[in-house]
C-alpha positions in Angstrom: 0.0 0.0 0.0 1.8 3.2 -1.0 2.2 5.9 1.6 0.7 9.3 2.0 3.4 12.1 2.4 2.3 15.3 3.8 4.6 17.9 3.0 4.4 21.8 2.2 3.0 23.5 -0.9 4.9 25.6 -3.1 3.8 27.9 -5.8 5.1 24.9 -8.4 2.3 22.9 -6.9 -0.6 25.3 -8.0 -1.7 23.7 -11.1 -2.2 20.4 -9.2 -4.0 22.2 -6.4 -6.3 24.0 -8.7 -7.6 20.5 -10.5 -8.7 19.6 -6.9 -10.2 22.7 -6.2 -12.1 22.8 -10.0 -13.8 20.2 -9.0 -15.6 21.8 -6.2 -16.0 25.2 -7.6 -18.2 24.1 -10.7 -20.1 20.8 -9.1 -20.6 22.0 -5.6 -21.8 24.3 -3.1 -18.7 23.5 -0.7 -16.9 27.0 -2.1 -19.0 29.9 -2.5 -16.4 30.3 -5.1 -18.1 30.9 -8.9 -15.3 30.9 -10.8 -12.4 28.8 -11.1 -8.9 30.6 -10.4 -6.4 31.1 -13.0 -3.3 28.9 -11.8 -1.4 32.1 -11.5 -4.1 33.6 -9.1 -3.9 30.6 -7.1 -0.3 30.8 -7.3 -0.8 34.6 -5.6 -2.8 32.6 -2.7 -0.2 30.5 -2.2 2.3 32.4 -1.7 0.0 35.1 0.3 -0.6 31.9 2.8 3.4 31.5 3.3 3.8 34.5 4.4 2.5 33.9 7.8 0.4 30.4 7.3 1.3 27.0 6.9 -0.1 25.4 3.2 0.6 21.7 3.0 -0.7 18.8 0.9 -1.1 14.9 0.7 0.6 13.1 -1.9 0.1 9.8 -2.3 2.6 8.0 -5.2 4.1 11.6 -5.9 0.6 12.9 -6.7 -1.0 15.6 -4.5 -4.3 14.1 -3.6 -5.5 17.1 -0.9 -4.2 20.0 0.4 -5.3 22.0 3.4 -4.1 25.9 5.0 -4.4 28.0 7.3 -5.0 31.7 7.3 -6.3 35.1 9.3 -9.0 35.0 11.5 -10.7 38.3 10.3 -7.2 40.0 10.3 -7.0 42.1 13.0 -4.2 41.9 15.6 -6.4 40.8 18.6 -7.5 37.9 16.3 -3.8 36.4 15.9 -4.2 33.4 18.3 -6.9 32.4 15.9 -6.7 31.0 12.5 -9.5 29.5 9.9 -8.4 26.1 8.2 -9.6 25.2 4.9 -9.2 21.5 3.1 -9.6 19.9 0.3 -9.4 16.3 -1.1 -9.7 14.7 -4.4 -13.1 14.2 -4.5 -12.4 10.5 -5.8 -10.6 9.8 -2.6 -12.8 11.3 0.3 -13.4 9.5 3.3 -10.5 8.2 3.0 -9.0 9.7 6.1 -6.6 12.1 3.8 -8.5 15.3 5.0 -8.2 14.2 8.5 -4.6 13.8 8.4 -4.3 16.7 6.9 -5.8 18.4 9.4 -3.7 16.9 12.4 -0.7 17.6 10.7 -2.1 21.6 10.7 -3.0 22.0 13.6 0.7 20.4 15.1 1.7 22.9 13.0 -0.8 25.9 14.5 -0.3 25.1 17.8 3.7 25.2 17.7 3.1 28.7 16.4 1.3 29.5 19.2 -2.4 29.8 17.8 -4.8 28.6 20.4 -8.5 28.8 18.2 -9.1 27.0 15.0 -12.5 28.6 12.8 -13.7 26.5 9.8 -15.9 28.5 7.6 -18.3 25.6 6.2 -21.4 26.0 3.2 -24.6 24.2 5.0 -27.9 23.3 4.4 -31.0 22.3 6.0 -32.2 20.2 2.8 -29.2 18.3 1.3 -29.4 18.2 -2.5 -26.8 17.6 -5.5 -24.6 20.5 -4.2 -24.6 20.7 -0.9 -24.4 18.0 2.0 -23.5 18.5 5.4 -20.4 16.2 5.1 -18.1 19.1 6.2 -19.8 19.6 9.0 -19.7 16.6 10.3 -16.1 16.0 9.3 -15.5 18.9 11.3 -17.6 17.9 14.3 -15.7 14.3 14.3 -12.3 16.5 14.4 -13.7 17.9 18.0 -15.1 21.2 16.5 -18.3 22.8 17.2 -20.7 25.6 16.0 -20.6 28.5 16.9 -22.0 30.6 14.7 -24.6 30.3 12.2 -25.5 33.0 8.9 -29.0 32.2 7.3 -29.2 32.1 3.6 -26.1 33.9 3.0 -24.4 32.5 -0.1 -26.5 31.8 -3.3 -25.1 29.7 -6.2 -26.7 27.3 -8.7 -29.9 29.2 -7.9 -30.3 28.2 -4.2 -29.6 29.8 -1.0 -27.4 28.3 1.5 -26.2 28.8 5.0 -22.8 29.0 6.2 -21.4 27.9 9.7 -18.6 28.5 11.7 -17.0 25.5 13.8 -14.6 26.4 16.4 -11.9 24.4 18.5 -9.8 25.7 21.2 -6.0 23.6 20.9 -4.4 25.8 23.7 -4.6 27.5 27.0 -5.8 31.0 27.0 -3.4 32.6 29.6 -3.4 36.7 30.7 0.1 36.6 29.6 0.2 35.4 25.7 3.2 34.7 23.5 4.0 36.1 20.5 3.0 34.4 17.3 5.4 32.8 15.2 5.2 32.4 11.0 5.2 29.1 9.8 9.1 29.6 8.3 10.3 30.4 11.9 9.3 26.9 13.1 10.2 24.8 9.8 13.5 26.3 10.1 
């Protein structure tokens, strides 16, 4: 059985990305997304994430199968112990576990920079259809996150309204006394 290797996205790895992404952009209601990114705008978000973020991916016989990042919590400095994950896996190969072990290896990663909140951002729906389950949530959920939050009929696309929920888990203690943040290239280094 060949072995998944998580490692960290580079800007070389956008095209690869962006046929996962695709996917979910024109068949689903997961992204809010309409359009699919050029590779050199998703090139851009890559290399925006790096800055400060950690963006890594699964690859499974040299082939990147799922990726998942991190990024601002609504970007203002009293947010910066808080970060909102995204992830995405082939959608021939979910359930699977990749996402999952995607997400572990992110949240090591989070919590050595000193971020204590995780926020998913998550498309839901009180009637599943052909777009939209509740799959993320639960994936979520399963992960040890909870809602917190919920916007009613927010985002529309393929001529429904959806809702959108936040999830929330806490992976650190909340002291008066905080340290500083560190970037993901000051702790891979």
């Amino acid at each position: 059985m060949p072995e998944i290797i998580i490692r960290t996205v580079t800007e070389a790895d956008a095209e690869e990305l962006l046929k996962i992404y695709e996917y979910y952009v024109r068949t689903t209601a997961i992204t809010f997304e309409y359009d699919v990114p050029t590779v050199t705008e998703f090139q851009r978000r890559i290399h925006h994430t790096l800055e400060k973020y950690p963006y890594i991916a699964a690859a499974l016989d040299g082939k990147i199968v799922g990726y998942a990042y991190a990024g601002a919590f609504v970007g203002r400095a009293a947010y910066d112990w808080s970060a909102e994950l995204t992830v995405y896996v082939d959608h021939n190969l979910r359930k699977g576990g990749i996402g999952g072990r995607l997400y572990r290896e992110l949240e090591e990663i989070l919590k050595r920079m000193g971020i204590l909140n995780l926020y998913a951002c998550i498309g839901y729906t009180e009637q599943e259809d052909e777009y939209l389950t509740n799959n993320s949530a639960e994936f979520h959920a399963h992960l040890g996150y909870r809602t917190v939050g919920k916007f009613t009929k927010c985002g529309y696309k393929f001529n429904r309204w959806y809702d959108m929920i936040w999830m929330e888990k806490i992976i650190g203690v909340h002291n008066s006394k905080t340290k500083e943040i560190k970037t993901f290239s000051e702790i891979i280094l």
